[in-house]
N, C-alpha and C positions, 0 to 999 in steps of 0.2 A: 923366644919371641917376646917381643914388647907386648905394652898395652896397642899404645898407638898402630904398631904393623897388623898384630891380632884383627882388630878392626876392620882397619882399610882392606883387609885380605876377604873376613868376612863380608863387607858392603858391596866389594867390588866380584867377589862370583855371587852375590845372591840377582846383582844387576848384571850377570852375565857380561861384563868387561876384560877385553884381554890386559893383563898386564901392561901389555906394547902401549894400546892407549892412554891407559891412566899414567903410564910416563913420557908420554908424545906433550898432555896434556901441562904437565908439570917442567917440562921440556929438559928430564933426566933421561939416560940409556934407561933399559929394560932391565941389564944389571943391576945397578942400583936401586932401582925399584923394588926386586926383589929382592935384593938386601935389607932394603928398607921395614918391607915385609916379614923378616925375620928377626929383623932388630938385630941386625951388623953393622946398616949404615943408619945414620940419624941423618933425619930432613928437617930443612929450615922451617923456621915459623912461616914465608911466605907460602912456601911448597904448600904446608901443611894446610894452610888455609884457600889454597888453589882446590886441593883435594879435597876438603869440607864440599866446596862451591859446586866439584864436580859429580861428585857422591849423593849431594843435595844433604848432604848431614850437614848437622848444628856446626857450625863453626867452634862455639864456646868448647861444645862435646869434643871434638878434635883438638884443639889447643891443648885442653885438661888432660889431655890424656899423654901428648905430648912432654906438656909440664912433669906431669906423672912420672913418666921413664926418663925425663933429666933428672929429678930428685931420687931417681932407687940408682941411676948410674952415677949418680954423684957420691952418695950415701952407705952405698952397698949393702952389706950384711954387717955393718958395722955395729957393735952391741950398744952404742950410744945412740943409733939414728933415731929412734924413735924418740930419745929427747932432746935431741938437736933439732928437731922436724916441731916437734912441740916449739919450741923458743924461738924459732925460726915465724911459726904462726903467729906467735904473739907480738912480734915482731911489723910485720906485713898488716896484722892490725892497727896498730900505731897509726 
């Protein structure tokens, strides 16, 4: 499981939400939803910020986190990532 799916899975049964909705709402199947939730499928940035809006979570907090699982699926276990991720910062700083 992802960061970003962890989440939405947590916010969404603590608000008692069936799955079906929170992908009605995003206007993906229920499958993909729950892929998404497991971190199988990746959802867009708009998606994700649909689901910030319906969750009532931070926006920011959901992107981040988004962000998050494209940089470890980018990166992997790679034994350089952590200083590729560093220069990468310093970088974005600029």
């Amino acid at each position: 499981m992802n960061y970003l799916g962890q989440k939405i899975r947590e916010t969404r049964e603590k608000q008692n939400l069936l799955l079906r909705q929170v992908a009605a709402h995003i206007e993906v199947d229920t499958a993909l939803m729950s892929k998404a939730e497991r971190g199988e499928r990746n959802l867009n940035r708009e998606q994700v910020i649909k689901l910030a809006q319906l969750l009532k979570v931070s926006k920011e907090e959901f992107v981040s986190l988004w962000l998050c699982d494209k940089v470890i699926e980018a990166v992997g276990t790679d034994p350089l990532a952590e200083q590729g991720i560093k220069k990468a910062l310093t970088k974005i700083k600029d």
